[in-house]
TIKEMI-421144 format. One line per 8 residues: number of its first residue (from 1); their letters; for each residue x, y, z of N, C-alpha, C. Coordinates in pm, whole numbers. Each point is the difference from the previous one (the first is absolute). Example, Ala and Ser with C-alpha at 12.3 -4.5 7.8 and 13.67 -1.06 7.14 Angstrom:
2
1 = AS = 1319,-569,780,-89,119,0,90,120,0; -35,105,-72,82,119,6,-77,109,73
END
This chain:
458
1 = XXXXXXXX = 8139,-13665,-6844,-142,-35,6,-86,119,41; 28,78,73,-47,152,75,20,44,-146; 54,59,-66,-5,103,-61,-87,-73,-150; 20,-141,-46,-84,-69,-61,-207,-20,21; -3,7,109,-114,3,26,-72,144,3; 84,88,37,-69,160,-27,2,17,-123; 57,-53,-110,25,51,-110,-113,-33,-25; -55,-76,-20,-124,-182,-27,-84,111,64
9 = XXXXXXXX = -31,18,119,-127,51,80,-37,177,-98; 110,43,-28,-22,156,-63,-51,-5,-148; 69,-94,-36,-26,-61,-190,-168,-23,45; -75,-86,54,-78,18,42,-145,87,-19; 97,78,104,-101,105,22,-47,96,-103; 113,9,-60,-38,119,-129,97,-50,-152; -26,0,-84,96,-31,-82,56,193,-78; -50,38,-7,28,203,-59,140,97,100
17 = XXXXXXXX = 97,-77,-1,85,71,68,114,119,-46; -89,128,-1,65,100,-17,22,113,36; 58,114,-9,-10,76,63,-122,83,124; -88,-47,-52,-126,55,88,-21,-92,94; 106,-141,44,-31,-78,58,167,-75,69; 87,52,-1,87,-65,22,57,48,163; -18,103,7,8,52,111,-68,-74,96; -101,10,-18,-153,-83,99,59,-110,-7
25 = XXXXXXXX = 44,-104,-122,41,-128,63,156,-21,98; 90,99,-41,121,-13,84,-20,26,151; -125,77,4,-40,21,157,-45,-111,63; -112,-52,-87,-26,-142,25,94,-100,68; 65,-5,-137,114,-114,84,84,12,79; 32,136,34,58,28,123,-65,-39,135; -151,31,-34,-76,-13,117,-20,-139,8; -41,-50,-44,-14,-180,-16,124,-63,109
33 = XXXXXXXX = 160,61,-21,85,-98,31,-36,12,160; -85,52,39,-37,39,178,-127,-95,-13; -57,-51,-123,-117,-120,22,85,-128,-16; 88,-13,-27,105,-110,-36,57,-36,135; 33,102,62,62,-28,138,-89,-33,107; -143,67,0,-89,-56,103,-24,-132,-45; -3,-63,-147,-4,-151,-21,156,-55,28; 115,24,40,103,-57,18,8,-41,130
41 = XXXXXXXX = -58,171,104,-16,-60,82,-67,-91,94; -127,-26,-96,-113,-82,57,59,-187,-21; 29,32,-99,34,-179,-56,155,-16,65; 103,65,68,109,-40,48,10,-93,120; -120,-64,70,1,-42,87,-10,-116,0; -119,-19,-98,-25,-173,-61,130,-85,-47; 81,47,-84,77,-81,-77,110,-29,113; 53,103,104,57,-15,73,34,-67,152
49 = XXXXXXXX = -99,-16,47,-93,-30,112,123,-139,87; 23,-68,-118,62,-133,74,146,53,29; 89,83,-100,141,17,-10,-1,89,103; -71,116,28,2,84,117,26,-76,171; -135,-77,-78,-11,-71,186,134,-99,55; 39,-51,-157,103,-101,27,138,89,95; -6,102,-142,179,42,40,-51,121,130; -98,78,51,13,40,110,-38,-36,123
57 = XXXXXXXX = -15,-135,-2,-61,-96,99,-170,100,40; -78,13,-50,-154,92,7,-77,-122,33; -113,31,99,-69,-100,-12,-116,66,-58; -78,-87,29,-155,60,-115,-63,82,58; 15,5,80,-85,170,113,134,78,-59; 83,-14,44,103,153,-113,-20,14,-95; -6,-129,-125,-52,31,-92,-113,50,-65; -49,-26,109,-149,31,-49,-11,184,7
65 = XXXXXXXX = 76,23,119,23,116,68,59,79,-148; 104,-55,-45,44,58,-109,-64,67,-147; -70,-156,13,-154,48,-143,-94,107,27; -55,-29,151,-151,95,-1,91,150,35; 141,19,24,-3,137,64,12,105,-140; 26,-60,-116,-41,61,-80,-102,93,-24; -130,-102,4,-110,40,17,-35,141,81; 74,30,109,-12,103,144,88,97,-100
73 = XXXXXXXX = 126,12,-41,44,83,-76,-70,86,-109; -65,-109,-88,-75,49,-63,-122,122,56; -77,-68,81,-100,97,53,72,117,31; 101,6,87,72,126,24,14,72,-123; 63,-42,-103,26,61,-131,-145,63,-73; -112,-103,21,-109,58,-27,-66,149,63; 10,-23,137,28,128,104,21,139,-36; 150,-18,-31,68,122,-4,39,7,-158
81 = XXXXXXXX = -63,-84,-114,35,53,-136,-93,96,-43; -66,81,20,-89,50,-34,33,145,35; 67,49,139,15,72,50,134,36,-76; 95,-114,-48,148,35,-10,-41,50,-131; -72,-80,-69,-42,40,-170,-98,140,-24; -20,32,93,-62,117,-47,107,143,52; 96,-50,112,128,118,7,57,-27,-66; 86,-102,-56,112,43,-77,-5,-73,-162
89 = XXXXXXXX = -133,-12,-14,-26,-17,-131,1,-174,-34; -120,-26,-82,32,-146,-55,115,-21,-51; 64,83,-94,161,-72,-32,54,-57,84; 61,101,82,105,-42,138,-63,-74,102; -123,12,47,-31,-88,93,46,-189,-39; -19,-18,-131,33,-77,-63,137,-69,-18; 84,79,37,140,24,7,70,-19,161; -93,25,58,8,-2,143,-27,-148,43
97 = XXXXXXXX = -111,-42,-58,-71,-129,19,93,-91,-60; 64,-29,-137,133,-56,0,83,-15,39; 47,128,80,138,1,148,-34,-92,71; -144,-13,41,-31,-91,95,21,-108,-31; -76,-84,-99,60,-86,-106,109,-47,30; 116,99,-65,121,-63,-11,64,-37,174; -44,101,85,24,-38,134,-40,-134,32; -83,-52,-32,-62,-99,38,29,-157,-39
105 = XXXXXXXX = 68,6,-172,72,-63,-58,119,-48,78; 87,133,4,128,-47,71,28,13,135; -147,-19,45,23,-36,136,-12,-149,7; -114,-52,-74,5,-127,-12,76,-102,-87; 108,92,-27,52,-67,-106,138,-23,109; 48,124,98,105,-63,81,-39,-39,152; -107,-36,22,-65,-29,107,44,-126,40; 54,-17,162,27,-120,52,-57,-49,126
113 = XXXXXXXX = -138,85,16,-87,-69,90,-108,82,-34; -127,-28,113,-118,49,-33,-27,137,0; 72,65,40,-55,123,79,28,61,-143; 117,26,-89,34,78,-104,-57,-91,-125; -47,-92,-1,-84,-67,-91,-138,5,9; -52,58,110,-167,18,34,2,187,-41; 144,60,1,-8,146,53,-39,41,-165; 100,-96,-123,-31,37,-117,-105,-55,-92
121 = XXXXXXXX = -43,-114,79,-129,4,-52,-121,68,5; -26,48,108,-34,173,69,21,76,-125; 100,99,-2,31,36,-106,-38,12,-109; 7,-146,-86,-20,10,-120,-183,-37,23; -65,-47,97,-131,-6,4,-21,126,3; 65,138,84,-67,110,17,20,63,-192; 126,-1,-53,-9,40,-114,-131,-102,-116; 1,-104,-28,-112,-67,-6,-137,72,31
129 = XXXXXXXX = -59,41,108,-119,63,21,8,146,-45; 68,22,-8,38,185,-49,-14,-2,-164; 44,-103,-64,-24,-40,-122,-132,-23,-36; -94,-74,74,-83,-27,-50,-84,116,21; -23,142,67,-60,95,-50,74,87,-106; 137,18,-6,33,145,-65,33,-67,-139; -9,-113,-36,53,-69,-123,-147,23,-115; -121,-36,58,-134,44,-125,-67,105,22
137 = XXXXXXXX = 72,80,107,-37,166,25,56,76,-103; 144,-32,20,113,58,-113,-73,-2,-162; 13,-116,-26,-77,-49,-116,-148,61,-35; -22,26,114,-179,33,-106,11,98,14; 118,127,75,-3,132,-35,92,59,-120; 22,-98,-23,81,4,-121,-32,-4,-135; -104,-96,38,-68,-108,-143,-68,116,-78; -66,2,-155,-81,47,-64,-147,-157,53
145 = XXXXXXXX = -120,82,-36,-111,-99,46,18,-108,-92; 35,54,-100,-11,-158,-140,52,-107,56; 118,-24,70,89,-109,36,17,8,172; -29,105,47,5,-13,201,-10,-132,39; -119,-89,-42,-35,-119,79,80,-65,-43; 41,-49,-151,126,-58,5,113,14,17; 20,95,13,189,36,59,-39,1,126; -49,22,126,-58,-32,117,1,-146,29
153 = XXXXXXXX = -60,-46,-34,-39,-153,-28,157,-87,2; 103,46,-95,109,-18,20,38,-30,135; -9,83,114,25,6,136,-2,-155,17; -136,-73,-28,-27,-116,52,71,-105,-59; 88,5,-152,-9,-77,-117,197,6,93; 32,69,26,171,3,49,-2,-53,129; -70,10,69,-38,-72,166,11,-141,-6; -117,-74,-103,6,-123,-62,149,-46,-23
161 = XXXXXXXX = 65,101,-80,84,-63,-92,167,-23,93; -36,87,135,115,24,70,13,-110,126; -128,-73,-13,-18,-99,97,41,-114,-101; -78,-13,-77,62,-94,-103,143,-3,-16; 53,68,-12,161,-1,-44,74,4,129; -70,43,88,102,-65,172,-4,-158,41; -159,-50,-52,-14,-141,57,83,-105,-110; 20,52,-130,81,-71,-103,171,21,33
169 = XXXXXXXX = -5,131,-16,167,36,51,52,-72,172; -97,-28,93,53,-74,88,24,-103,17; -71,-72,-84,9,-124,-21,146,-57,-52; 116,112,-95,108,-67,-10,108,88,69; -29,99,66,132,96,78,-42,-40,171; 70,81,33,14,52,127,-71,39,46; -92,4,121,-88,95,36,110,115,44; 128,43,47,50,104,24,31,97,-151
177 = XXXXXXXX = -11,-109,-115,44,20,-136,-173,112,-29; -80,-118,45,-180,63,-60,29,175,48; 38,21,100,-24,72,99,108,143,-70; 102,-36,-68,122,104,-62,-120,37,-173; -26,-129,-43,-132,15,-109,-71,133,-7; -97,6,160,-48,118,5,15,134,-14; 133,3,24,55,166,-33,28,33,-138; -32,-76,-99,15,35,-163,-112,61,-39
185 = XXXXXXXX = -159,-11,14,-105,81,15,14,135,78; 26,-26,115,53,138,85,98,108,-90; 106,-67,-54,108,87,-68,-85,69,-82; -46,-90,-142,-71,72,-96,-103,61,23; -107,-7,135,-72,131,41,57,98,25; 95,1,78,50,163,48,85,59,-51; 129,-71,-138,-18,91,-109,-47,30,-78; -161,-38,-62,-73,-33,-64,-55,109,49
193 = XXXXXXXX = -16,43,118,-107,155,75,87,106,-40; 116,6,-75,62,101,-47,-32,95,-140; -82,-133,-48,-33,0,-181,-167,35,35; -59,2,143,-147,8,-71,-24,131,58; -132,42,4,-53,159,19,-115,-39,143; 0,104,131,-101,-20,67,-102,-27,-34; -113,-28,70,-103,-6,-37,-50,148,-30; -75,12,-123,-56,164,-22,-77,32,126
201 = XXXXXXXX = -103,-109,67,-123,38,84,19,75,122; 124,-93,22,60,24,148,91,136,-32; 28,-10,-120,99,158,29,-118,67,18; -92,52,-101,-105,95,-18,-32,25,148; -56,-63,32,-74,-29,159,82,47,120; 182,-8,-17,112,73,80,15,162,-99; -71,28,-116,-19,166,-28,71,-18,-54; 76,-122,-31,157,47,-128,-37,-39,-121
209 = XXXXXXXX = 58,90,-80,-51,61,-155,62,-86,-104; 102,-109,84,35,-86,-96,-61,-118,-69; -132,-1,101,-66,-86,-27,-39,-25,-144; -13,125,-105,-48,-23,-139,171,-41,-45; 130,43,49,80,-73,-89,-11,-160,27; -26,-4,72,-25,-164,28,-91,-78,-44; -94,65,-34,-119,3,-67,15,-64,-159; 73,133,-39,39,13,-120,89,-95,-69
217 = XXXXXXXX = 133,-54,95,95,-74,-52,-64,-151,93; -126,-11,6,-60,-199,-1,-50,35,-121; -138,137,-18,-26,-56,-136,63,-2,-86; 126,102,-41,57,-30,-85,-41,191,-31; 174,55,-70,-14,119,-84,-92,92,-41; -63,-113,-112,-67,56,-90,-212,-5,20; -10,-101,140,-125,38,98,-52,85,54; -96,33,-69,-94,136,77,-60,-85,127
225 = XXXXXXXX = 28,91,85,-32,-46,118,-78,62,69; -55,116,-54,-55,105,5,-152,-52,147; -71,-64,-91,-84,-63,67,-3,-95,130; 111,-73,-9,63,-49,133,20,104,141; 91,105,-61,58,114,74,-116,44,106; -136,56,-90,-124,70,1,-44,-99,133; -17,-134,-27,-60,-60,93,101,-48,147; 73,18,-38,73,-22,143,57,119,80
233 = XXXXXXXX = -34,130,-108,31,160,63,-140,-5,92; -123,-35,-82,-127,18,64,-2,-113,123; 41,-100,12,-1,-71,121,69,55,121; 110,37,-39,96,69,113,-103,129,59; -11,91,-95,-84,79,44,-120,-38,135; -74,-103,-49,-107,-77,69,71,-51,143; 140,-15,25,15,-94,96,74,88,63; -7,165,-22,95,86,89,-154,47,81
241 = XXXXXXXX = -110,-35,8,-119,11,74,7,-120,104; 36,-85,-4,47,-103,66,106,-14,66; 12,-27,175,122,-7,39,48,-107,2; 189,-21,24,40,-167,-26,-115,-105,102; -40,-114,-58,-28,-86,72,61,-83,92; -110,-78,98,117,-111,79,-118,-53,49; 74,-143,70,-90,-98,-20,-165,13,54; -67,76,111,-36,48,17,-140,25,-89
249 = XXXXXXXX = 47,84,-56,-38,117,-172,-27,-105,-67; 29,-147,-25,-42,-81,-91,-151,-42,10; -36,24,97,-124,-71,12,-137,118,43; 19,105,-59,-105,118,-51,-15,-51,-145; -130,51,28,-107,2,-109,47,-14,-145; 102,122,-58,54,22,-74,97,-98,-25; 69,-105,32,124,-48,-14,-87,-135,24; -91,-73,35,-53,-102,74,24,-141,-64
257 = XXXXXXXX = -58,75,-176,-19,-92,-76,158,-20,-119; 41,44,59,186,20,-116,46,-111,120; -10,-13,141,69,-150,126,-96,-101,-9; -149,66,-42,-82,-160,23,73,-118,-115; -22,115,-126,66,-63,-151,184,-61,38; 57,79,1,129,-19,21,31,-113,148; -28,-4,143,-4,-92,65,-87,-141,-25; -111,19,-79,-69,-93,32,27,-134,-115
265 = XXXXXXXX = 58,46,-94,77,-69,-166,133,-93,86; 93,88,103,86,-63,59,-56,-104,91; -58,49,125,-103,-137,50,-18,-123,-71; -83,0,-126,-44,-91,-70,153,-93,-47; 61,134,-70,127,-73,-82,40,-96,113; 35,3,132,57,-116,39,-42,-33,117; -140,9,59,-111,-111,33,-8,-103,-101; -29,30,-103,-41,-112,-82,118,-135,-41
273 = XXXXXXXX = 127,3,113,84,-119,17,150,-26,-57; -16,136,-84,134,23,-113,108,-37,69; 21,74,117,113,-42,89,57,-142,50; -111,-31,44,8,-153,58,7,-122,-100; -10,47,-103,-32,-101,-80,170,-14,-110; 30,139,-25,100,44,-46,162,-123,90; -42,105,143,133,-19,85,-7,-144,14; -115,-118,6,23,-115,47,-54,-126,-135
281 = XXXXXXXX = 23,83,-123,-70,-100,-112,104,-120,-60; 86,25,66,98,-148,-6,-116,-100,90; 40,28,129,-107,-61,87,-131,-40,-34; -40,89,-90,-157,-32,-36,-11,-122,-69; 105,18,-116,11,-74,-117,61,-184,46; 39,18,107,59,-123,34,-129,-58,109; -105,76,50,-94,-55,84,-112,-65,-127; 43,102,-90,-160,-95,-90,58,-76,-137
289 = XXXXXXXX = 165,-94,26,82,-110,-22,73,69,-160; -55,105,-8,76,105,-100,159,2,1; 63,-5,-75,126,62,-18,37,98,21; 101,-15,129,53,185,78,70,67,-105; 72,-61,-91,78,51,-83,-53,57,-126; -100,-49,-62,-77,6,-117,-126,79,25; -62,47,88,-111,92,62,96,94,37; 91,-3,62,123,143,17,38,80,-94
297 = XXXXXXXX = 38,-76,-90,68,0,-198,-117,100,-37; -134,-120,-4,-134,90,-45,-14,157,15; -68,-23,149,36,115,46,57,108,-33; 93,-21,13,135,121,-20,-6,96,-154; -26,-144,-98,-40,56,-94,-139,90,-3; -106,-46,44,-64,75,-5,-55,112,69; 110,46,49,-7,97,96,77,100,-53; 65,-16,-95,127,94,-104,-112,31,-165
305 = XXXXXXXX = -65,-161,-17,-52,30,-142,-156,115,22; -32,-60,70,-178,72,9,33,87,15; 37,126,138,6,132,34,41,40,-146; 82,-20,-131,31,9,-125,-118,25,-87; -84,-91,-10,-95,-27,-8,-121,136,36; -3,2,119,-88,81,46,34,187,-52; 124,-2,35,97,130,-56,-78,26,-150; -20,-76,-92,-37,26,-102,-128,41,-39
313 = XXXXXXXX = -91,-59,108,-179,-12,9,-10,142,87; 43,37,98,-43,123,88,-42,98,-60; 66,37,-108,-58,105,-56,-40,50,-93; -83,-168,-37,-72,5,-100,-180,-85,34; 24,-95,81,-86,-37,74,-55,108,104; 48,83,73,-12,33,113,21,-73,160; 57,99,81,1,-63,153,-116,-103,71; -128,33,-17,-133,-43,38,-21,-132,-70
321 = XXXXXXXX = 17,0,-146,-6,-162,6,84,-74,21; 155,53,-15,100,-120,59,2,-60,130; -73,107,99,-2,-42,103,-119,-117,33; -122,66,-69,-122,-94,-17,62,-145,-33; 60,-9,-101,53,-168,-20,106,-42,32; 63,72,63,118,-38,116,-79,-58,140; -69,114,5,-71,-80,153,-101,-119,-44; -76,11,-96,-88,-125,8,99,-110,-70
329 = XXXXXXXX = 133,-31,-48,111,-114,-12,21,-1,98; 45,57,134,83,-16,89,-120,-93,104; -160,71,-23,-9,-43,101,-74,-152,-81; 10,-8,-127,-57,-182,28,141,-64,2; 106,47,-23,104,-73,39,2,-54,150; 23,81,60,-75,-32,136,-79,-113,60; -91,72,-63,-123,-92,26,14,-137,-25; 117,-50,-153,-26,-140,-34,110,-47,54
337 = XXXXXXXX = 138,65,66,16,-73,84,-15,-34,142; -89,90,62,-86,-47,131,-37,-121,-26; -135,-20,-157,-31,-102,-20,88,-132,-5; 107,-22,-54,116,-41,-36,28,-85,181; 64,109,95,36,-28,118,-101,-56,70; -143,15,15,-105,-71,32,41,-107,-17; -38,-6,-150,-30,-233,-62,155,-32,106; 84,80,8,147,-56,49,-50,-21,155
345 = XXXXXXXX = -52,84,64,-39,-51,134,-80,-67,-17; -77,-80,-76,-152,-85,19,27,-117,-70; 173,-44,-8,58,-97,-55,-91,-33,-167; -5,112,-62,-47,-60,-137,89,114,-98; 119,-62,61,134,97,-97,63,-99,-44; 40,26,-188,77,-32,-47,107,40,-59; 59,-58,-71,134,38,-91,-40,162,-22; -138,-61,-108,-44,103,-100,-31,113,88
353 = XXXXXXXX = -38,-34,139,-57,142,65,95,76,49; 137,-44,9,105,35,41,62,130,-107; -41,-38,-116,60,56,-135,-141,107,1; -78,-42,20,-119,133,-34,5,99,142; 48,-69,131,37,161,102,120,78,-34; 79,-67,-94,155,90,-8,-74,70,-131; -43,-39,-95,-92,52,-132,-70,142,28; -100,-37,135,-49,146,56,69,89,26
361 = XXXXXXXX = 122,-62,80,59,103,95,84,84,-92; 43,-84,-106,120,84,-127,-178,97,-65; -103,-63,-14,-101,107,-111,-43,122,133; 14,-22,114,-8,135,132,162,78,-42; 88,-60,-25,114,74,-13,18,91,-106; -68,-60,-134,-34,83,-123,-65,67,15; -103,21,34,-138,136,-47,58,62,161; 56,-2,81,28,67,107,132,105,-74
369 = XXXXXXXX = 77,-40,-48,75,84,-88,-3,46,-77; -154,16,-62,-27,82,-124,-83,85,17; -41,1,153,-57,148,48,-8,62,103; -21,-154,149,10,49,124,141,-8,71; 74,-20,-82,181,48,56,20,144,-49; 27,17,-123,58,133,-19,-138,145,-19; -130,-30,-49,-106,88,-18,-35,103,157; 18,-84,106,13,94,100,106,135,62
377 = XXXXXXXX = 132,-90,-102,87,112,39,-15,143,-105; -49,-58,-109,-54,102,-80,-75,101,38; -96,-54,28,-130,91,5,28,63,167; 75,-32,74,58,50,141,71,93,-77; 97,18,-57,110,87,-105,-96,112,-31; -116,-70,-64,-70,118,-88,-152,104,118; -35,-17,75,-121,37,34,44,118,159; 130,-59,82,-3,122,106,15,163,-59
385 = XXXXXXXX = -74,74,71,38,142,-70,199,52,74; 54,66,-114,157,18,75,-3,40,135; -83,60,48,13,71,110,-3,-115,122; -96,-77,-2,23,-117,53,54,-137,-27; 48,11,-121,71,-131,-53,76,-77,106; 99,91,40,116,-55,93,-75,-71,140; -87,34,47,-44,-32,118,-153,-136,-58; -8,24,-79,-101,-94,-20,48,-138,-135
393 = XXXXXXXX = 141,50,-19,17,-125,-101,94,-75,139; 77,54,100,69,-64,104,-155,-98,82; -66,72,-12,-99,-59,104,-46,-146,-96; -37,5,-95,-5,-89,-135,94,-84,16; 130,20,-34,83,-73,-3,46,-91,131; 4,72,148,-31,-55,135,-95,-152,2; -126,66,-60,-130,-118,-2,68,-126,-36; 41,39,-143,53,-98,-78,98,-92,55
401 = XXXXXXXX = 117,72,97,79,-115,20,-42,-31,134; -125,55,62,-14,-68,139,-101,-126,-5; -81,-5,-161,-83,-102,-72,105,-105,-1; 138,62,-107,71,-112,19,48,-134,89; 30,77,65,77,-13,149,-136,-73,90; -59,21,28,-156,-100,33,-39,-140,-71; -7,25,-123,-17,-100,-81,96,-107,13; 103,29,-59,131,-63,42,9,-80,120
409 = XXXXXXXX = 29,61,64,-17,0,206,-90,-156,11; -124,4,-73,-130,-78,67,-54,-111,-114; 72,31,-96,6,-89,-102,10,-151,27; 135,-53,81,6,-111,43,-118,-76,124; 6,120,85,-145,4,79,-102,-73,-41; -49,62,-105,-98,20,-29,-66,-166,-95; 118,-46,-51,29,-112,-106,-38,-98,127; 109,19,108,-49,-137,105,-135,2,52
417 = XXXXXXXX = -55,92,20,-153,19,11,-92,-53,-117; -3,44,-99,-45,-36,-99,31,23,-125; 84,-82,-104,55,21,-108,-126,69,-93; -91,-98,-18,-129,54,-84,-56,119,19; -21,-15,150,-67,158,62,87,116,-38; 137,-10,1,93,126,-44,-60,53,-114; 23,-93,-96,22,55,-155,-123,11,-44; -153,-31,138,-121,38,-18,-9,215,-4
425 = XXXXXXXX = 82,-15,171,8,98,25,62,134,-120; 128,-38,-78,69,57,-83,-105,36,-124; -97,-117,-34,-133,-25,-135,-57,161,63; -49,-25,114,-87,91,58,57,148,-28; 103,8,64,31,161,14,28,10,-129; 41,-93,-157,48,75,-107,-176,34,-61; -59,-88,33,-188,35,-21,-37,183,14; 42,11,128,-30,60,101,59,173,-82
433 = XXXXXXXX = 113,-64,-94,91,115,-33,-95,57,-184; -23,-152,-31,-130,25,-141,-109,154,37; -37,1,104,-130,62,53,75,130,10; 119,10,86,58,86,66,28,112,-140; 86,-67,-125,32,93,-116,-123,28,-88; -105,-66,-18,-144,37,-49,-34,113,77; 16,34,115,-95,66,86,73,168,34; 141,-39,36,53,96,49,130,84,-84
441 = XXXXXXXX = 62,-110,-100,138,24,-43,-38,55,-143; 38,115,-5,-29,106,-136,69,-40,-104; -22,-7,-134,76,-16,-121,122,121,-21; 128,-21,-13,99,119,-22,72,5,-129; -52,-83,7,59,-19,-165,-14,114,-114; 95,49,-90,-45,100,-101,-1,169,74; 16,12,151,-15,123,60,121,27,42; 36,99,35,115,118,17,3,-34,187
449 = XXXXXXXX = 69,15,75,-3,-9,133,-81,170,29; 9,64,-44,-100,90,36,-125,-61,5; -40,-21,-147,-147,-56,-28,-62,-88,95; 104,-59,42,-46,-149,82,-58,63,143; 118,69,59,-80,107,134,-132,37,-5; 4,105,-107,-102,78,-44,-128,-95,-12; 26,-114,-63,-113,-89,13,-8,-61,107; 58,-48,87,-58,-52,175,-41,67,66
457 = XX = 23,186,-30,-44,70,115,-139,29,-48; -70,-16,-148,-111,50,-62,-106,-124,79
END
């Protein structure tokens, strides 16, 4: 099913697969199987939850302990991927981040109490957050502009598809079985980093001259690259006037608007409820007399088909409007089921209103995946200058899972307080995010990662 669904997601993206392009996609899918695993490891918890607690006698504060420490891993991984990816290169950092992975697997795979079952979920959460920056970094320094947003975009379309295929695959194995599962993505990444080429940017930027063979063998042989070369010789140049950054350095003048753009897309992405709504939409679906099983089913699917979907539109639509009608779907989704949960508190709920809050919550799940899930990791990919990438896509990526991790956290909170008022609140901030990409978030579409600099600093 893994290797079925990348096939499906790449067919996709481009149908012209030849030499000037085959390279770029084998990198791709190398890089992807590290978006596959942050979705393996996100969805391994759900399907498992009862067989864990049964056979290690856990109660629900351990368990619970078990789910959110993920989350803490991750941030760590967010932390220090930025720093690891800019020493020893996006390939290997990548490679590194799978060790973890697989550590984490078979810790929980021979784990017979909490301590080595919380230690590898750690683990594979910290590889998980390390993924989610160096996986559409890799990719958009890789990409030609024609296709970046959609092979990028990918990132989000394998995440989907890796949660999907943990919450289906647990359902008839083992959770110690789910857990041996995970290391088949791991394998085929890290011999898979044998067949691809560094990133050109990051060599150039470390002074090594291999960067044009690397260059040379994504586009392919017989690619003048001539013009590529020119603009990323002239950037380097530009950024040996510049010393390395740190966190610090992010927030001068010069750099201000590359964290407002890049932090403030993450903010939105999951303020606006993705999390909470995601981690507890069994729950949802059974409060507004929905089917847990058949809103799950939904779901799942459309959390694999759209990002597909969207992969195809990025870069031809542009970033700016997918996001425009991602956020204004997400947020009347929202909105109608606040409305929805209201009539339910003001006793004028029926059958039918039951079927029109799960209706919203699946049409918030669609247009949320066709621009404000994966379009942020993009345009985060595409807009830091190299010199600060590492320190300002970690700081990015940090936001992101400490949004998570909040949301999540206060979600249930927040429902016993007020079901309506939540998913008022969620309407609001995806509103909030309409204004935010009109106002502040630049079009990147069609530009060179030089170009894109060059245009925020003008």
């Amino acid at each position: 099913m893994t290797h079925l669904s990348l096939h499906r997601a790449i067919f996709i993206v481009h149908f012209d697969c030849d030499d000037h392009t085959i390279h770029i996609y084998l990198s791709t899918c190398v890089a992807v199987f590290g978006s596959y695993q942050f979705g393996a490891c996100a969805g391994y918890s759900s399907p498992t939850q009862s067989a864990i607690t049964a056979e290690l006698h856990l109660s629900t504060a351990e368990f619970s302990l078990f789910g959110s420490v993920l989350t803490f891993g991750a941030m760590f991984g967010a932390i220090t991927s930025g720093p690891i990816a800019d020493f020893v290169g996006r390939k290997w950092a990548m490679g590194l981040y799978a060790a973890s992975c697989v550590a984490g697997w078979l810790a929980i795979y021979f784990s017979k109490g909490t301590f080595v079952l919380d230690l590898g979920r750690l683990a594979g959460g910290y590889g998980m957050g390390a993924f989610s920056y160096v996986v559409p970094i890799y990719i958009a320094e890789i990409s030609p502009v024609n296709i970046r947003g959609a092979l990028t975009t990918l990132n989000q379309v394998m995440i989907s598809t890796g949660v999907s295929v943990a919450f289906i695959i647990g359902i008839v194995v083992s959770w110690r079985t789910l857990a041996l599962t995970g290391l088949i993505p791991c394998a085929i990444m890290i011999l898979g980093l044998f067949l691809i080429p560094e990133s050109p940017r990051w060599l150039a930027r470390r002074g090594n001259q291999e960067y044009k063979y690397a260059l040379q063998k994504l586009q392919g042989q017989d690619a003048d690259i001539t013009h590529e070369v020119a603009e990323i010789q002239s950037c380097i140049e530009e950024l040996k006037h510049h010393p390395k950054a740190n966190i610090f350095d992010l927030f001068q003048k010069k750099y201000i608007r590359f964290v407002i753009v890049g932090v403030g897309l993450m903010v939105l992405q999951q303020f606006g409820g993705i999390n909470g709504i995601c981690f507890y939409a069994s729950k949802i679906f059974k409060t507004t007399g929905f089917s847990p099983k058949i809103g799950t089913v939904i779901y799942a699917l459309l959390q694999v088909v759209i990002p597909s979907v969207g992969a195809t539109l990025i870069d031809k639509a542009g970033r700016k409007p997918l996001l425009l009608v991602s956020a204004t779907g997400s947020a009347l989704g929202c909105f109608l089921t606040a409305v929805s949960f209201y009539l339910k508190v003001h006793q004028e709920y029926t059958k039918e209103g039951g079927i029109l809050a799960a209706t919203c919550i699946l049409v918030y799940i669609a247009f949320y995946s066709v621009g404000m899930g994966p379009i942020p990791w993009v345009v985060m990919s595409e807009i830091f200058p190299i010199n600060v990438k590492g320190v300002a896509g970690s700081l990015a990526t940090l936001v992101n899972w400490f949004g998570a991790w909040a949301v999540s956290y206060t979600f249930n909170f927040l429902m016993e307080w007020s079901s309506y008022g939540t998913f008022l609140i969620f309407a609001a901030t995806n509103a909030l995010d309409i204004i935010f990409v009109i106002i502040v978030v630049p079009e990147t579409n069609g530009r060179t990662l030089e170009e894109i600099q060059v245009a925020l600093n003008g």
